[in-house]
C-alpha positions in Angstrom: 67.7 78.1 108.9 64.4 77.6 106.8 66.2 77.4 103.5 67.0 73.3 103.7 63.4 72.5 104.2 62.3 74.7 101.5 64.7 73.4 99.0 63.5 70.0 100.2 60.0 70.8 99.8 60.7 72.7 96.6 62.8 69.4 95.2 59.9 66.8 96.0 57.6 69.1 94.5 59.5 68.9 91.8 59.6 65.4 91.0 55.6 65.0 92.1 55.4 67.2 89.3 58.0 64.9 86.9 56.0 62.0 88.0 52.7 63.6 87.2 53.3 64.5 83.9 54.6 60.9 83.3 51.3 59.7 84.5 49.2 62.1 83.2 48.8 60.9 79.5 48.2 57.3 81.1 45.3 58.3 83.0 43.6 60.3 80.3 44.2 57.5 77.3 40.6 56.5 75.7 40.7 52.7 76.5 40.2 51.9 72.8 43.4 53.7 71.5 47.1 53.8 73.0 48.8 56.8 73.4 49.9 57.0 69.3 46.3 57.3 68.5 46.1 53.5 67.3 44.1 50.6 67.9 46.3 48.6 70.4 46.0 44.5 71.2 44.5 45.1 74.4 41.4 46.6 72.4 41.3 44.2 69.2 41.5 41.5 72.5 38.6 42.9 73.9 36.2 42.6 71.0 36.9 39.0 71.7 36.5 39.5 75.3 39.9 38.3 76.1 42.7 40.5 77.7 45.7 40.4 75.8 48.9 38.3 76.4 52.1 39.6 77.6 56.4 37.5 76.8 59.6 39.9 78.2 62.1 38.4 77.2 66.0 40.2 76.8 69.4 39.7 74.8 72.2 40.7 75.8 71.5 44.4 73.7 67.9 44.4 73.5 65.0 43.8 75.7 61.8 42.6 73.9 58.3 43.7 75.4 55.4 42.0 73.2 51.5 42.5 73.9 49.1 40.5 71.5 45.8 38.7 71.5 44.6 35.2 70.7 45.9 34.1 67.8 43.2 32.7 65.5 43.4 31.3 61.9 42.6 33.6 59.3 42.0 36.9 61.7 44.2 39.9 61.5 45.5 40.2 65.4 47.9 43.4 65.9 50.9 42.5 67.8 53.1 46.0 69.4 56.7 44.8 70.1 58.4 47.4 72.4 62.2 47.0 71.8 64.7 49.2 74.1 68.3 49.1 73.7 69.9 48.0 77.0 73.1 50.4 76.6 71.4 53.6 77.2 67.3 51.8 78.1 65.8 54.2 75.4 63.5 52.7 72.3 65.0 51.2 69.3 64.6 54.1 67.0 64.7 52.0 63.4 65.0 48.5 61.9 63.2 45.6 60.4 61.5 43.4 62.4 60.2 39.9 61.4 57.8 38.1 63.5 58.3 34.4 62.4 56.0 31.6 63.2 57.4 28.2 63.1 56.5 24.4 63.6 55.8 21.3 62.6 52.6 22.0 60.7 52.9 23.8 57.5 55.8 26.0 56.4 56.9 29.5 58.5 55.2 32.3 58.4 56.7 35.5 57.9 55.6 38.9 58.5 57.7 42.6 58.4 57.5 45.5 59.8 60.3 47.6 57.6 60.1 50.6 60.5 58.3 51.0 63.7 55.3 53.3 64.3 57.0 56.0 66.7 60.7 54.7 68.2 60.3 51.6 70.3 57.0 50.4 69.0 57.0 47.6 65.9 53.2 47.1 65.3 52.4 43.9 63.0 49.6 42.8 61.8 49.4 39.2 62.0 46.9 36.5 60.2 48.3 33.0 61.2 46.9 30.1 58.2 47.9 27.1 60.6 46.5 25.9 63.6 47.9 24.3 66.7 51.3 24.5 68.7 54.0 27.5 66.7 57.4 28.9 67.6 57.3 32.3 67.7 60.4 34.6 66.9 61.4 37.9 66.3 64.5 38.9 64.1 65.6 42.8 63.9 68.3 43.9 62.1 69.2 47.7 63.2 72.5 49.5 63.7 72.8 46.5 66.3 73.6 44.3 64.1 71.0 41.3 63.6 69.3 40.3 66.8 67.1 36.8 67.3 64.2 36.8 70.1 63.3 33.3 70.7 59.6 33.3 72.7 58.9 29.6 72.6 55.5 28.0 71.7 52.4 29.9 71.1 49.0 28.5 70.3 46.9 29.6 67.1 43.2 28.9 67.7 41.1 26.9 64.8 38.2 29.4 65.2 37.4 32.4 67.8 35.0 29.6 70.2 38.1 28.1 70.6 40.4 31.0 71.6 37.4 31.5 74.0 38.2 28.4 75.7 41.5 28.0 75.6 42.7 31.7 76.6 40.8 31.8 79.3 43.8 30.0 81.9 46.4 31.8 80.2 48.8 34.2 82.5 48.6 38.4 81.6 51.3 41.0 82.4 48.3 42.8 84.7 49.9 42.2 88.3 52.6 44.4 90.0 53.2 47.9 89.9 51.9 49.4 86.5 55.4 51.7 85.0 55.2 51.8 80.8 57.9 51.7 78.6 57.4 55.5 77.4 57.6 56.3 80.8 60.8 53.9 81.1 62.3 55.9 78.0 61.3 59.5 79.2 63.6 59.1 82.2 66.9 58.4 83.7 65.9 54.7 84.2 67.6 50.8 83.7 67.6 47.8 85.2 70.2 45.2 86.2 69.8 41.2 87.0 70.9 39.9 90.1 74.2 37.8 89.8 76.1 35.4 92.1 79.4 36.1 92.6 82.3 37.1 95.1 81.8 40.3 97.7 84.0 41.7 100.1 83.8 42.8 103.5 83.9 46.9 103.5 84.7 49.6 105.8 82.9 52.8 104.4 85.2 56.1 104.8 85.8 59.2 103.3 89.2 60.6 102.1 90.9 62.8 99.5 93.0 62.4 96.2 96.0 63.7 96.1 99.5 63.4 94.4 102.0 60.4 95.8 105.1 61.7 97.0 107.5 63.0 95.1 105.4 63.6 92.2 104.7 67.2 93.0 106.7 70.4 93.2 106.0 74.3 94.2 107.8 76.5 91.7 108.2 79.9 93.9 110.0 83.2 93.5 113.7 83.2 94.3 113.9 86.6 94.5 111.6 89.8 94.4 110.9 91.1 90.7 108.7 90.7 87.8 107.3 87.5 86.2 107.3 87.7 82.5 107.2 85.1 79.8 109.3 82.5 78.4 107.7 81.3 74.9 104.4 81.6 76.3 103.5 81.6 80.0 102.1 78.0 81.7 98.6 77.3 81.8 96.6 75.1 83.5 96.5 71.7 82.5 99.7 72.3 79.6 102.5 69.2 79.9 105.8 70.2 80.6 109.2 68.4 80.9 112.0 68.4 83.6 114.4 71.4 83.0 111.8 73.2 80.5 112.1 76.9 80.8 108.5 77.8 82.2 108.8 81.7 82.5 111.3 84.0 83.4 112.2 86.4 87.4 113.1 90.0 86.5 114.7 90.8 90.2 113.8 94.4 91.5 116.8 97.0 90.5 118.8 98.1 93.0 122.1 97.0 94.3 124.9 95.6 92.6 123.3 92.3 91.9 120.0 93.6 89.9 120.2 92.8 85.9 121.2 95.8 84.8 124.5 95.8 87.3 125.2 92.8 85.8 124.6 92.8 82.5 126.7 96.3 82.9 130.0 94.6 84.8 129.7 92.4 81.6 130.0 95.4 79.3 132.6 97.0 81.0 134.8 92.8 81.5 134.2 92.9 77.6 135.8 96.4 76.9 139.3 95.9 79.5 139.2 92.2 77.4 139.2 94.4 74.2 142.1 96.7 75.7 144.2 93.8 77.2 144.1 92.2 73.5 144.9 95.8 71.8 148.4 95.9 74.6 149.3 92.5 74.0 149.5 92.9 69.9 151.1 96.3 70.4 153.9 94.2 72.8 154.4 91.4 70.2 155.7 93.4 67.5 157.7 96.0 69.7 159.2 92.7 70.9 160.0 92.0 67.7 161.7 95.1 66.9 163.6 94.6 70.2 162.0 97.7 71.4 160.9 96.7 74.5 161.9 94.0 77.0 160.5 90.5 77.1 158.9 91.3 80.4 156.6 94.2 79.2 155.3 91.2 76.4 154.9 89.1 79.2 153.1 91.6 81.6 151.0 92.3 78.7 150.0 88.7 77.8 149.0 88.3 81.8 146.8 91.5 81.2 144.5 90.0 78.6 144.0 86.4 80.3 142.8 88.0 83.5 141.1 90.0 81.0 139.6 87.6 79.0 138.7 85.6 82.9 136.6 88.7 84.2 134.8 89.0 81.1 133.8 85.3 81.5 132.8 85.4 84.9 130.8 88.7 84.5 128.7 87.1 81.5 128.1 84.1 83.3 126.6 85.8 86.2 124.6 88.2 83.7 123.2 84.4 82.3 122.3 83.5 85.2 119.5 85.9 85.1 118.3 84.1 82.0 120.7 85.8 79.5 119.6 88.9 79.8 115.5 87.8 80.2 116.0 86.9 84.2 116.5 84.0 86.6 115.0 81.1 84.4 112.4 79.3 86.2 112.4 75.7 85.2 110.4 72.6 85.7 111.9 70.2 88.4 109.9 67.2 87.1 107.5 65.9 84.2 104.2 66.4 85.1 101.4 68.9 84.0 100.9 72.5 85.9 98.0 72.0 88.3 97.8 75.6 89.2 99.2 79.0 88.6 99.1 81.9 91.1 100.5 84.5 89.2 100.7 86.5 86.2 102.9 87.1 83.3 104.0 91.0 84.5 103.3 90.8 87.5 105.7 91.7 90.6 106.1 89.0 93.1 107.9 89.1 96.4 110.5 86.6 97.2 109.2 83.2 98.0 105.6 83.8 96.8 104.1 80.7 95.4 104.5 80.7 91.3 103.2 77.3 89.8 102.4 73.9 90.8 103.7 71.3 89.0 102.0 67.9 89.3 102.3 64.2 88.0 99.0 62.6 87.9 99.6 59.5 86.4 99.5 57.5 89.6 97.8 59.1 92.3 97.1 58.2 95.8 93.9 57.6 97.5 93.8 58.7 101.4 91.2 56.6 103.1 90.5 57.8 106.9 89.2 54.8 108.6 87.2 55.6 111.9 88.6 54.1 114.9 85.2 52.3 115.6 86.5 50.2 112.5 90.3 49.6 112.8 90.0 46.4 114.3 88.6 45.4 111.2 90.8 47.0 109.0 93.4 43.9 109.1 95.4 44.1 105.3 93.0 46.1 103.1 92.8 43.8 99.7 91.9 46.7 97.6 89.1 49.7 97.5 86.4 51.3 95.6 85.1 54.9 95.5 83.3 57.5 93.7 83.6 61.3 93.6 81.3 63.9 92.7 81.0 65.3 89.3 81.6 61.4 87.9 79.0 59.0 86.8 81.3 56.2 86.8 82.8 54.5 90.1 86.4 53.4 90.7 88.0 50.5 91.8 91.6 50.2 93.0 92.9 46.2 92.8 96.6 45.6 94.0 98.3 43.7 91.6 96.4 45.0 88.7 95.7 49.1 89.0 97.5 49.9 92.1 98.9 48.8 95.5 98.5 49.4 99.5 101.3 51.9 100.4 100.1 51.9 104.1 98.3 51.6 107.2 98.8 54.5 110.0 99.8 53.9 112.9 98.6 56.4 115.1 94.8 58.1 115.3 94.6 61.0 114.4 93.4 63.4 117.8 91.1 65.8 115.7 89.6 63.6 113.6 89.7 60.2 115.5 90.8 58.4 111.9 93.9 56.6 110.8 94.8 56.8 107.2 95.1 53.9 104.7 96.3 55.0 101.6 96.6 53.3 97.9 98.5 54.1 95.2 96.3 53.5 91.5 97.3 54.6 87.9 95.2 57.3 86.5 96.4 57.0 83.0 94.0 59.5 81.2 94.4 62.0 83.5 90.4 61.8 84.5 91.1 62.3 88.2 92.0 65.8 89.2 94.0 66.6 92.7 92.2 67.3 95.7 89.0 65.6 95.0 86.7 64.4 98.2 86.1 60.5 97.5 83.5 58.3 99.4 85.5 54.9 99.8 84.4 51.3 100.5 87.9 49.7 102.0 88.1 46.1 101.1 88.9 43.6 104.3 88.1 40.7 105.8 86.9 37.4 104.2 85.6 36.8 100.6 81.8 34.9 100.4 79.5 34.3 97.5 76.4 36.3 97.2 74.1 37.6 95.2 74.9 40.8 94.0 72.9 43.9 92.7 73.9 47.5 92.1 74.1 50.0 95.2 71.5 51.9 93.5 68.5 49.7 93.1 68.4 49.9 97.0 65.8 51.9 98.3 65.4 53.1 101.8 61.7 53.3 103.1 61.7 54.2 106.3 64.7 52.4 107.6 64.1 49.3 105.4 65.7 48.4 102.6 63.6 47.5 99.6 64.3 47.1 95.9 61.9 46.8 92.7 61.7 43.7 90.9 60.4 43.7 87.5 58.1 40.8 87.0 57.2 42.1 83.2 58.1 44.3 80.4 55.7 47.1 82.3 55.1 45.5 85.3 57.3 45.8 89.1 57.2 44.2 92.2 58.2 45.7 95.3 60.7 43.4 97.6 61.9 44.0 100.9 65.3 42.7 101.0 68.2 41.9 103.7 71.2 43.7 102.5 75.4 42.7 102.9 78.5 43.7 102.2 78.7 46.3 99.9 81.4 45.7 96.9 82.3 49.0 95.0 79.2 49.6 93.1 77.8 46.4 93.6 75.8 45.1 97.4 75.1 41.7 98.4 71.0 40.4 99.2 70.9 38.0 102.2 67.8 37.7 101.8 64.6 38.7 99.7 66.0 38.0 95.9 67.4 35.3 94.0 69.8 35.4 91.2 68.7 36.0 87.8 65.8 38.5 88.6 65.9 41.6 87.6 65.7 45.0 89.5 65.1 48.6 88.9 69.2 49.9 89.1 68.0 53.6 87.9 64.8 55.1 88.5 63.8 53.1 91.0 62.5 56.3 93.2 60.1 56.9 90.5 58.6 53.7 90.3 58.0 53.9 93.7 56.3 57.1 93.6 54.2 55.3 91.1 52.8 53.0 93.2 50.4 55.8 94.7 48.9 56.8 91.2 49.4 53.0 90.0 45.5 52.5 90.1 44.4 56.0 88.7 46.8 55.6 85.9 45.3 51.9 84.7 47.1 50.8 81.3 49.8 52.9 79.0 48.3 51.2 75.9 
């Protein structure tokens, strides 16, 4: 009985330690160097006793984290663009970036960076020649193709008094939960902005996947013998066609029905045929001679069609057994074999269970609704659920992947449930028989919300709580009011707004930050 809350224990020690050693090289940085052994902005700021300025800003494959100090005329400033690839959230191993800064006054300034310093990090030196109001932008051109940053206006100082006094008011990325981008990149971690859109009332239930009706067959013995091979015996998984010979029933000697009866009555049919023939030719041409009466040709010619009849009766039943190999056992539909409970060679006894053939193209999802919900069940307008062993969810939309095939009736006495089951096309095969699904049953009205994924959702304590990211490095812990929950997606009543973004993968790690958020100061 202790075993649960030692694996408990043993898992949070585990990630304590994961989080420690994510922390650990933060804590431990000197202040004048980042973590690549460089001089980073927040230390060329602090020569001019300024903290350095923070822009996030993402594209639609990138997101863009950029640190640098007050930008004065004719002084070297390092700026370190963090770039991380929002398909997977890991750096942007190589490129070219440009750092372009634009305006009015004077022509563009241009300055490369042909690779960055370790993956993710662009550093740039930067030594701006004009004064006053620029556009700064960032261009990289990567395996992503060629990707524009537009950050807006940034001011370049005449001369370091005046950075002084004009830095002073500006806004740094120094609130919030502290969680770098290596740390971001070391671990399973995204985020994901918060949309309006259309969610569904859902039932939560738990069902099975299995095969529709009539898309599913038991192949079993007909008879005791031994299983042997027809061209290869059926594995798992192999496609197979209706009527295709899948292996062949040797039945058990004995009697007058075993093969070797049969294929012996055959033998001896053949033979009489052979005879018959032999008395029939030898009639014909005493008949000529006029040796013999019509009726002995007659009674002869009768001899070999009966003849000739046994031998065709005796080699069909002999075929029946597979010509000679056994009773053929073929496929009774297309499909694939799901499963095979027996050998090639082995002896099975009459009606023992063979191979299961299955089609899987369409399969059907068996949703058991508790009765505390079936008042709410009304017409189910589709459903979503996920399985272990997949990353990905699944959604089933009538009219598009699938359709409602029913609503039970009665409730079940053992389980209190009633079934709803849809029917959804599985066309690559990725869903396998007999799988345990957690299912969200979609009823009731349709409302726009705000919608984030199940996953940023946090539960502390019996509250709900996501974590907000307010900067490239920087989070924001929000209690929220949560809704209907939409496949993968739940609605926010309350506590976020559209178009901030939230910690989708990770999130518990962040959170565990927040206790070492002081002792592990800056990543840089």
């Amino acid at each position: 009985m202790k075993t649960p809350s030692i694996t408990l224990q043993a898992s949070l020690a585990a990630s304590l330690v994961a989080l420690s050693l994510l922390l650990a090289g933060c804590g431990e940085k000197s202040p004048a160097k980042d973590d690549h052994g460089t001089k980073s902005p927040a230390s060329t700021a602090a020569q001019t006793h300024d903290e350095p300025e923070t822009l996030t800003q993402f594209t639609d494959q990138t997101e863009l984290f950029l640190e640098f100090p007050p930008l004065v005329v004719g002084k070297p400033a390092t700026l370190a663009a963090h770039l991380t690839r929002l398909v997977d959230f890991k750096p942007v191993a190589q490129g070219k970036l440009t750092i372009v800064l634009a305006g009015e006054k004077g022509a563009a300034e241009r300055f490369v960076v042909d690779a960055p310093t370790v993956p993710g990090i662009f550093r740039a030196t930067v030594t701006p020649t004009v004064a006053g109001e620029r556009e700064l932008s960032m261009v990289l051109e990567s395996d992503l193709g060629t990707l524009t940053h537009d950050l807006g206006p940034v001011t370049v100082f005449a001369d370091s008094n005046a950075a002084k006094a004009g830095h002073g008011g500006h806004a740094h990325d120094e609130e919030g939960i502290a969680f770098s981008k290596e740390q971001q990149w070391k671990i399973d971690f995204a985020t994901a902005e918060a949309v309006k859109g259309l969610a569904r009332t859902a039932i939560a239930a738990t069902g099975t996947i299995r095969a529709p009706a009539g898309s599913e067959a038991q192949l079993v013995a007909p008879a005791a013998g031994v299983l042997r091979a027809a061209n290869g015996f059926p594995r798992i998984g192999q496609a197979v066609k209706k009527g295709q010979v899948l292996a062949l029933l040797s039945p058990r000697l004995g009697g007058d029905s075993d093969q070797a009866s049969l294929e012996a009555a055959a033998g001896k049919a053949q033979v009489a045929l052979e005879q018959a023939r032999r008395e029939r030719e030898r009639m014909e041409l005493l008949f000529k001679e006029e040796a013999v009466a019509e009726k002995r040709l007659l009674d002869a010619q009768a001899n070999e069609r009966m003849a000739h009849a046994e031998m065709q009766a005796a080699t069909a039943r002999a075929q029946q057994l597979g010509g000679g190999g056994g009773i053929a056992l073929k496929a009774p539909m297309d499909g694939i074999v799901a499963e095979v409970t027996a050998a090639a060679g082995a002896f099975v006894n009459e009606g023992a269970p063979l191979l299961h053939i299955a089609n899987t193209g369409k399969l059907w999802l068996e949703a058991r609704i508790p009765e505390s919900d079936i008042g709410r069940v009304g017409k189910p307008t589709g459903a979503a659920f996920t399985v272990d062993g997949y990353d990905q969810g699944f959604a089933i939309e009538p009219g598009r992947n699938g359709s409602l095939i029913a609503v039970g009736g009665v409730v079940d006495a053992q389980t209190r449930t009633v079934p709803v089951i849809f029917e959804f096309a599985n066309p690559e095969r990725t869903l396998r028989l007999g799988l345990t699904a957690r299912i969200q049953v979609f009823a009731g009205t349709v409302q726009e919300a705000v919608l984030i994924p199940a996953s940023a959702i946090q539960d502390e304590n019996g509250a709900q709580a996501v974590y907000m990211q307010i900067g490239g490095e920087r989070f924001e812990r929000r209690m929220v009011q949560t809704g209907a929950r939409d496949g993968d997606r739940i609605s926010i009543l309350a506590g976020l707004e559209a178009g901030q973004r939230v910690v989708s993968k990770g999130a518990y790690l962040v959170r565990l930050s927040t206790s070492k958020a002081a002792a592990a100061g800056h990543a840089h």
